[in-house]
C-alpha positions as CSV (number, residue, x, y, z in Angstrom):
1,X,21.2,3.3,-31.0
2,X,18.9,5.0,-28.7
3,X,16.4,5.6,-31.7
4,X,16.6,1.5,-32.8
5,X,15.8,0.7,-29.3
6,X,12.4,2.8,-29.0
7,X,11.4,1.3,-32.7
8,X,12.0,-2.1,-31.5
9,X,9.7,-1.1,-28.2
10,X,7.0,0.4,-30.3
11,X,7.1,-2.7,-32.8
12,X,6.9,-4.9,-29.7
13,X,3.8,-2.6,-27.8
14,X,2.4,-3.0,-31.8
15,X,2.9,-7.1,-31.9
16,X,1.2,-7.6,-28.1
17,X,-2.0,-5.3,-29.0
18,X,-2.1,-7.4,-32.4
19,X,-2.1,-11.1,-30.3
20,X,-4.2,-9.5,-27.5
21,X,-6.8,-8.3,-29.9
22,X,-6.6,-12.0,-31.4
23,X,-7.2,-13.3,-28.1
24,X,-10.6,-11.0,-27.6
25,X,-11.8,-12.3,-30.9
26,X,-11.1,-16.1,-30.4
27,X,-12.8,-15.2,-27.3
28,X,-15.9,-13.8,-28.4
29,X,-16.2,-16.6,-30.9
30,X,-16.2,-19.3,-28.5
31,X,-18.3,-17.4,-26.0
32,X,-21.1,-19.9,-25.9
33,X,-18.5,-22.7,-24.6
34,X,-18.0,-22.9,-21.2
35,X,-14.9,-21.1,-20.0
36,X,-12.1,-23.7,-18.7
37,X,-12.3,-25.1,-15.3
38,X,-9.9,-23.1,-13.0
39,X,-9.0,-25.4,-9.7
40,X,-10.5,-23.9,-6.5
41,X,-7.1,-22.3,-4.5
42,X,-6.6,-25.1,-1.8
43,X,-7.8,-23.6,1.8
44,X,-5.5,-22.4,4.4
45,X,-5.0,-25.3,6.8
46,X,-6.9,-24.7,9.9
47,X,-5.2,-24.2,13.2
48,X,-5.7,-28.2,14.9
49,X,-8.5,-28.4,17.0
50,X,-7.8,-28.6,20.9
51,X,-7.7,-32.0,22.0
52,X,-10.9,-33.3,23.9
53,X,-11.1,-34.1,27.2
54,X,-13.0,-37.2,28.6
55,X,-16.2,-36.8,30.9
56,X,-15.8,-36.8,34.1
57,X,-18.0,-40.1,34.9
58,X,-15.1,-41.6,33.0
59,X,-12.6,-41.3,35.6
60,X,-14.6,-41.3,39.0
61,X,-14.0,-44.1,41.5
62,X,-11.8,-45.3,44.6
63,X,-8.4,-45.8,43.5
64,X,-5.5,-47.3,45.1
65,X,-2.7,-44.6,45.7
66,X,1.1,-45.2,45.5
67,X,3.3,-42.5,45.7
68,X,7.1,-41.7,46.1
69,X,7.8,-38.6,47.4
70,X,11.0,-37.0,47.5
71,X,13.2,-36.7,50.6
72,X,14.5,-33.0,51.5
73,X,17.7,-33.0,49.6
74,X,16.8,-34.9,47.1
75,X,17.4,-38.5,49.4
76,X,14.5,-40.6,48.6
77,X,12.4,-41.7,51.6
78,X,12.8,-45.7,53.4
79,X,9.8,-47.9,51.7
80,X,7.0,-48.8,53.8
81,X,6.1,-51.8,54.2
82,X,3.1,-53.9,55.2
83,X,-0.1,-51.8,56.5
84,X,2.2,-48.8,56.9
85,X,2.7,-49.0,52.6
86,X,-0.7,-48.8,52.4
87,X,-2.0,-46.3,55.3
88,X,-2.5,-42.7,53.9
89,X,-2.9,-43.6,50.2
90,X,-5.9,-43.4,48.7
91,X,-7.6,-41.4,46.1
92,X,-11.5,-40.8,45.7
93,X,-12.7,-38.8,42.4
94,X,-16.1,-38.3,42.6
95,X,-18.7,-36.5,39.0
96,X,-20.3,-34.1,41.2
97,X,-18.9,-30.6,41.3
98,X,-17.0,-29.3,44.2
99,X,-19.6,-26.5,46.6
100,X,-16.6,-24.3,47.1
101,X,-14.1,-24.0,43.9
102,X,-10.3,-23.4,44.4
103,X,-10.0,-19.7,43.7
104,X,-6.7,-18.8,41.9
105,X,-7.2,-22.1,39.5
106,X,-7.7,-22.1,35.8
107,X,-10.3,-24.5,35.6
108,X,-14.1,-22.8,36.2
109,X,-15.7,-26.5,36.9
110,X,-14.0,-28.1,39.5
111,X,-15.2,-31.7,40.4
112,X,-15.2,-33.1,44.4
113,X,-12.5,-35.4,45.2
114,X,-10.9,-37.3,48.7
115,X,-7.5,-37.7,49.1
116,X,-5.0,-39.2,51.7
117,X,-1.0,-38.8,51.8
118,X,0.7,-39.7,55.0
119,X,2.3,-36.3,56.2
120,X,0.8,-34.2,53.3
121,X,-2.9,-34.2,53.8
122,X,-5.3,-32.9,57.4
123,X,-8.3,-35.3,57.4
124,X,-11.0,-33.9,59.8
125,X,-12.3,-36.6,62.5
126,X,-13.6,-39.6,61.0
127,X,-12.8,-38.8,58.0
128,X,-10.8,-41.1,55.7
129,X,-9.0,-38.6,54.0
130,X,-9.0,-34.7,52.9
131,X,-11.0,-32.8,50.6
132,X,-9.2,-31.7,47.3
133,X,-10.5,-30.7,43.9
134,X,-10.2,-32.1,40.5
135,X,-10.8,-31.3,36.6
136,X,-9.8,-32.9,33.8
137,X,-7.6,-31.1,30.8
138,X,-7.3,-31.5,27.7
139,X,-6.3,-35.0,26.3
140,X,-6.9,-38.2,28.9
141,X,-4.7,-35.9,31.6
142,X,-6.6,-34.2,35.1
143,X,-5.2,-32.2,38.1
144,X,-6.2,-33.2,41.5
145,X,-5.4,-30.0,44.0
146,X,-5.7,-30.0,48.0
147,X,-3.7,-27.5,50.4
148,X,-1.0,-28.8,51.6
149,X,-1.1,-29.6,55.3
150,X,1.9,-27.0,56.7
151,X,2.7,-23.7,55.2
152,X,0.6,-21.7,52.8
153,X,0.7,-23.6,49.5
154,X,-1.0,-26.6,47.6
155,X,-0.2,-30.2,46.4
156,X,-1.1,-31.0,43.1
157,X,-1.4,-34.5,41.0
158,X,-0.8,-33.6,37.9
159,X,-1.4,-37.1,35.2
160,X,-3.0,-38.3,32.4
161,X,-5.4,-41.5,32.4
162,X,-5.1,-44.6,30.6
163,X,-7.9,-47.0,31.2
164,X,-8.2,-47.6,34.7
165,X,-4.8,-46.2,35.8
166,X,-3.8,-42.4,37.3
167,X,0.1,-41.4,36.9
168,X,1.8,-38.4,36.9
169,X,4.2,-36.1,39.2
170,X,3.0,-34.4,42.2
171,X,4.2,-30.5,43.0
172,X,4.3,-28.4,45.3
173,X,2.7,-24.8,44.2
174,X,3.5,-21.9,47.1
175,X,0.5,-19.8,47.0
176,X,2.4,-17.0,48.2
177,X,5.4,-17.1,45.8
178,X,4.1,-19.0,42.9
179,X,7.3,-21.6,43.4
180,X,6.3,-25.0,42.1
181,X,8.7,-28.0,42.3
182,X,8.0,-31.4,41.7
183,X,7.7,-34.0,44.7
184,X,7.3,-37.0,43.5
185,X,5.3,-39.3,41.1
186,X,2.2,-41.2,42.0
187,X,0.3,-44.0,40.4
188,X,-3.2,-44.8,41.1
189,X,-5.1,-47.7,40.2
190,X,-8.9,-47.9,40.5
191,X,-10.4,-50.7,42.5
């Protein structure tokens, strides 16, 4: 049995050298035609490119600030009404970029911005509202950043653009801790 089974290997070893010799002929004969075109192996897709973010010309202007901002506990605040609605809200982003950067922020180019929140920003004396920082990320989104006014953390608007209209959520970021929580939501619309 065992001898049947190495003839019928050898026969087969004998059979593959016969059609591979066959091959290099048929080869050599048609040598002057051009060898078969072999598709091109189809390229690895590439990783997606990162999404662009706008200019910041494209977003600078005075804009019209609502907000709603939490309660402690999780109550949410009486509305204001009248000029009382509309003191403390508003929202300056400016092209030109800020003299002294946030340190401790992601973004290296860091544009000047104004902002006013009733009970969350200091303005200095005569001075419509505070100084804050802004950059835009990547898609039609931008983080405006100020320190808060009590305790040893920041504020940050964090939103994406769409035409003439800021909205987002606004957090609270401890700078000693690292907590963040949301505060709110704002919406700003430029004038």
């Amino acid at each position: 049995m065992r001898a049947a089974r190495i003839v019928a290997i050898e026969r087969g070893r004998r059979a593959l050298g016969r059609l591979a010799a066959g091959g290099l002929v048929l080869m050599a004969a048609c040598s002057h035609a051009a060898p078969p075109a072999v598709p091109a192996p189809e390229p690895a897709p590439a990783a997606p490119a990162p999404s662009a973010t706008f200019t910041p010309t494209a977003a600078t202007g005075s804009y019209v600030l609502r907000t709603e901002i939490q309660a402690p506990g999780g109550r949410r605040p009486a509305p204001r009404r009248g000029a009382a609605a509309r003191e403390g809200t508003t929202l300056r982003l400016e092209s030109t970029r800020l003299a002294a950067p946030l340190s401790g922020v992601e973004a290296t180019t860091q544009f000047t911005a104004t902002i006013a929140i009733a009970g969350y920003t200091r303005a200095p004396r005569g001075r419509a509202g505070q100084v804050a920082a802004w950059w835009p990320i990547p898609g039609d989104s931008l983080v405006i950043q100020f320190p808060a006014a009590r305790g040893n953390a920041s504020i940050q608007l964090r939103g994406a653009r769409r035409g003439t209209v800021l909205s987002g959520d606004i957090w609270y970021v401890s700078t000693a801790t690292g907590t963040t929580f949301q505060l709110g939501t704002f919406t700003a619309r430029r004038n």
